[in-house]
C-alpha positions as CSV (number, residue, x, y, z in Angstrom):
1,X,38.0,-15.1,0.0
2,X,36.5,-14.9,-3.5
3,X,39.7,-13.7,-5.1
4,X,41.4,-16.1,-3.6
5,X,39.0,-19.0,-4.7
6,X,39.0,-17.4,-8.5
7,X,43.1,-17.8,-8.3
8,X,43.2,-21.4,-7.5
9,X,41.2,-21.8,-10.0
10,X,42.3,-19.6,-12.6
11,X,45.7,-21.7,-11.5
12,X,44.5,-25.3,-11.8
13,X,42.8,-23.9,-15.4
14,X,46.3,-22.7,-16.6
15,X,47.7,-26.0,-15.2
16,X,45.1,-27.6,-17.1
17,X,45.3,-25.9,-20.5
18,X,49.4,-26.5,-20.2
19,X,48.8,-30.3,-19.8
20,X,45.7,-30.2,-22.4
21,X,47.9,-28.6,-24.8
22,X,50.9,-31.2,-24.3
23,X,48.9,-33.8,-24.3
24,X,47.0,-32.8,-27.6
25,X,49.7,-32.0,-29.4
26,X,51.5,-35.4,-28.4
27,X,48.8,-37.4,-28.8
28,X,46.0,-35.8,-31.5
29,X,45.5,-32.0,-33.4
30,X,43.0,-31.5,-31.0
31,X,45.1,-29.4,-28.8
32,X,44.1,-25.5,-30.9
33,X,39.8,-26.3,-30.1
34,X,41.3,-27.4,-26.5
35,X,42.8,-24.2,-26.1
36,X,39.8,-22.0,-27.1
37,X,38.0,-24.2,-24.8
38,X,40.2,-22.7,-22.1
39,X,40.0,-19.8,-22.6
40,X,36.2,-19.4,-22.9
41,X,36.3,-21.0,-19.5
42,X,38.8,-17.9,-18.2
43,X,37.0,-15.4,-19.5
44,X,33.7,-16.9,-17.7
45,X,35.4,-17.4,-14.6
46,X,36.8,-13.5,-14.4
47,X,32.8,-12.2,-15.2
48,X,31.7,-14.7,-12.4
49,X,34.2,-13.4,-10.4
50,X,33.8,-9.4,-11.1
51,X,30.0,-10.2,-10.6
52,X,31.0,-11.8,-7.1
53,X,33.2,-9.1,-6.2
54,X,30.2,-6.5,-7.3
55,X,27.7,-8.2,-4.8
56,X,30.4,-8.3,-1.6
57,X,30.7,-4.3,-2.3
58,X,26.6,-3.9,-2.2
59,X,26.7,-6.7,0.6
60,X,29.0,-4.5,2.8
61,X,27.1,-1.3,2.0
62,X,23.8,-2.9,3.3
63,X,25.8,-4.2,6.2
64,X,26.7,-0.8,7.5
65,X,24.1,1.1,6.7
66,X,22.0,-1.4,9.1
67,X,24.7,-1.2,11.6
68,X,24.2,2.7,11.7
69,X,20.0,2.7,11.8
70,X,20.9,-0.3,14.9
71,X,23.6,2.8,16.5
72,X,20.8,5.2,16.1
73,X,17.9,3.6,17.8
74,X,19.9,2.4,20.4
75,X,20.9,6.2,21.5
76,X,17.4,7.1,20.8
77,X,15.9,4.3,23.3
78,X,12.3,2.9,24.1
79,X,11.0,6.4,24.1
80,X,11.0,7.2,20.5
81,X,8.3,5.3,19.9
82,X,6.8,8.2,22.4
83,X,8.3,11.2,20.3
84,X,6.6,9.8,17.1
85,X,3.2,11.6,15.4
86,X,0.2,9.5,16.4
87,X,-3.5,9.4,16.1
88,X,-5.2,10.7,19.0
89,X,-8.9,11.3,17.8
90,X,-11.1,11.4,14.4
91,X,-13.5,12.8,12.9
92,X,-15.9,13.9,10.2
93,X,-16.0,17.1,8.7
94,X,-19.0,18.9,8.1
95,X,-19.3,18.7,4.4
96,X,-19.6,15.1,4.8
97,X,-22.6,14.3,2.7
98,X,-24.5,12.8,-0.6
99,X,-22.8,13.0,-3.7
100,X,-24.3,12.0,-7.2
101,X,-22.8,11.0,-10.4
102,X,-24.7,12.2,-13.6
103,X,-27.9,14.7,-14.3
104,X,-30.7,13.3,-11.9
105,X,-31.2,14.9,-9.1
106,X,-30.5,12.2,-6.6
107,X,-27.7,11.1,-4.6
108,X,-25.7,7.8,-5.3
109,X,-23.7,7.3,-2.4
110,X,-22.0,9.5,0.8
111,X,-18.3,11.5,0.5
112,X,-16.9,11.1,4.0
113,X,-14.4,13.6,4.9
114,X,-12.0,12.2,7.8
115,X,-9.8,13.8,9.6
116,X,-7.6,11.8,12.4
117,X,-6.1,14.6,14.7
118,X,-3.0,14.4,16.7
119,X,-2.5,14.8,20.6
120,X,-2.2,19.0,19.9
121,X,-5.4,18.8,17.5
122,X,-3.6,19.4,14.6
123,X,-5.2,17.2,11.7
124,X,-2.3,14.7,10.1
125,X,-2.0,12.5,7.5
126,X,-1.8,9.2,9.3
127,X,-1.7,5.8,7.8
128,X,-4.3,3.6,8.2
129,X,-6.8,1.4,7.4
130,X,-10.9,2.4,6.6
131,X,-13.9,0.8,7.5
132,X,-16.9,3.0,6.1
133,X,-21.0,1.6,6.3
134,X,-23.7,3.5,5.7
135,X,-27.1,2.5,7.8
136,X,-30.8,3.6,7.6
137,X,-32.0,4.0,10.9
138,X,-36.1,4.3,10.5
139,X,-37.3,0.9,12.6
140,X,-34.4,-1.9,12.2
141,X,-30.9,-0.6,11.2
142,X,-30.1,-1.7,7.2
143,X,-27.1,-1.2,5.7
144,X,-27.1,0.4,2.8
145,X,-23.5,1.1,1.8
146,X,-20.0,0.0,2.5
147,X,-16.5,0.2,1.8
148,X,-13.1,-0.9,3.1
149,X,-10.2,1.2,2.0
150,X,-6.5,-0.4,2.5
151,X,-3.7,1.7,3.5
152,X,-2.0,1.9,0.2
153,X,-5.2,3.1,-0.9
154,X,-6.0,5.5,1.9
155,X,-3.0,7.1,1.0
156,X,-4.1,8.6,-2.2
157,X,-7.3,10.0,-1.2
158,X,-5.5,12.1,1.3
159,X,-6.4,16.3,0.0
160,X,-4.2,19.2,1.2
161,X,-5.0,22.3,-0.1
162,X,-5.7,26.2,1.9
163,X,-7.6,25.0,4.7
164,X,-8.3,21.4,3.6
165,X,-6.4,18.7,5.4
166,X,-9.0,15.6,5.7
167,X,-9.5,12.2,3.3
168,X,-11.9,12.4,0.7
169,X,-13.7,8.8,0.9
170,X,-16.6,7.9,-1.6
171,X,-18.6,5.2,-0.5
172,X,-21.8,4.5,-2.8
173,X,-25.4,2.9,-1.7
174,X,-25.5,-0.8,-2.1
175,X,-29.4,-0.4,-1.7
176,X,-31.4,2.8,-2.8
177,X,-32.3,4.0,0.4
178,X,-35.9,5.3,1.7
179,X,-35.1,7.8,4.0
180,X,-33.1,10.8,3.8
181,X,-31.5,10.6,6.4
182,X,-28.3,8.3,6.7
183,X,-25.7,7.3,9.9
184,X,-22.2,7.2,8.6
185,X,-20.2,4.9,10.9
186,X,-16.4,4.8,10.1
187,X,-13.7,2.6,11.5
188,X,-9.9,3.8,11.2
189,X,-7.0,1.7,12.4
190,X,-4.1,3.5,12.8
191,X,-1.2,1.8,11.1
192,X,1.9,2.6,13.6
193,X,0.4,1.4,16.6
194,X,-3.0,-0.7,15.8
195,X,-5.6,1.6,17.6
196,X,-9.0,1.5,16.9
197,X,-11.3,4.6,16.5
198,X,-14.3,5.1,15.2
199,X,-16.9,8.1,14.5
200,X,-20.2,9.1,13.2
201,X,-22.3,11.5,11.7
202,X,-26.0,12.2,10.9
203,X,-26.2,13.1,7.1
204,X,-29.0,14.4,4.8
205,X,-29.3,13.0,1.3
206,X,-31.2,13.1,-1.5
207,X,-33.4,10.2,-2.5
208,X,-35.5,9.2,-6.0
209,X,-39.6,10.7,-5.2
210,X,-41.4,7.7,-4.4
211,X,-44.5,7.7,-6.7
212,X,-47.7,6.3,-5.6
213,X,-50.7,5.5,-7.6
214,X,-53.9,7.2,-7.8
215,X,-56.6,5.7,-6.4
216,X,-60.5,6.3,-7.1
217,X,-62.6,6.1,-4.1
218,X,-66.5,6.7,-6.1
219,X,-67.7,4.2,-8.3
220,X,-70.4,4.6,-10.7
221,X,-73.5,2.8,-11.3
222,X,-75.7,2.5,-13.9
């Protein structure tokens, strides 16, 4: 359909230029600039045209390749979705702990080591989205910490390695905390399907020694 449209006009050009070119050259000199005119328009048209034809080609390509993912799921059926790798537990490893950055002795945040299992306990790298907060527990809970991890970013923290299969999440304290002792409560949604999961884990860390100051209880008289 495109060739055919470039042709009719490629033809009504020609016819065109012919009459342009009569008509110049039987009425003013005008007919030679009229004629490079023309054929700037051709040579436009053609490039239009090859770009045209280019796009039908990747057009048709897309075209089928959908057609053939279409033919595949339709033979697989409904119960693919039941054949694919999902999420059926998390949790934390046991190396989840405080971390520090620099020489003091003190920790600056938790490293959360998650690991979402499969339906045969087999831990997998499933995408998802991470909802990490860090309470103190001693009277009313206060958050100390928090961090929400996107998908795209979950991705990268993901560590593989001998025995290692978890992700490596760092989330630091947003308030120094007083006690040593910190609930980590994550959130994972699996991506595929949407489900919900959660887990936590009773963690030591290391906090600044509080200093408090001396106090005198004898006083002196003169």
């Amino acid at each position: 359909m495109v060739r055919k449209s470039f042709r009719d006009i490629l033809t009504l050009v020609v016819v065109s230029l012919a009459y342009g070119v009569v008509s110049g050259c039987a009425t003013s000199g005008q007919g030679a600039k009229r004629l490079v005119e023309y054929q700037n328009q051709i040579l436009q048209l053609k490039s239009e045209n090859q770009k045209l034809t280019q796009q039908i080609v990747v057009d048709n390509q897309t075209i089928a390749t959908q057609n053939q993912q279409i033919a595949n799921l339709q033979r697989l059926g409904p119960e693919r979705f039941a054949k694919l790798t999902r999420v059926a537990s998390i949790q934390l490893d046991r190396v989840t702990g405080g971390y520090h950055e620099g020489a003091h002795a003190y920790d600056d945040g938790v490293v959360i080591y998650l690991q979402p299992f499969d339906g045969s306990g087999q831990a997998i790298k499933a995408a998802g989205s991470v909802r990490v907060r860090l309470f103190e527990l001693t009277g009313e809970p206060r958050l100390v910490g928090e961090v929400n991890i996107r998908p795209d970013e979950l991705e990268k923290m993901w560590i593989s390695r001998f025995w290692t299969n978890h992700y490596a999440i760092r989330c630091p304290f947003s308030k120094r905390p007083n006690s040593a002792h910190i609930t980590v409560h994550v959130d994972f949604m699996e991506l595929l399907t949407g489900k919900p999961f959660a887990a936590e884990k009773l963690v030591d860390v290391k906090i600044p020694p509080t200093t408090v100051p001396a106090t005198s209880g004898v006083s002196q008289t003169r």
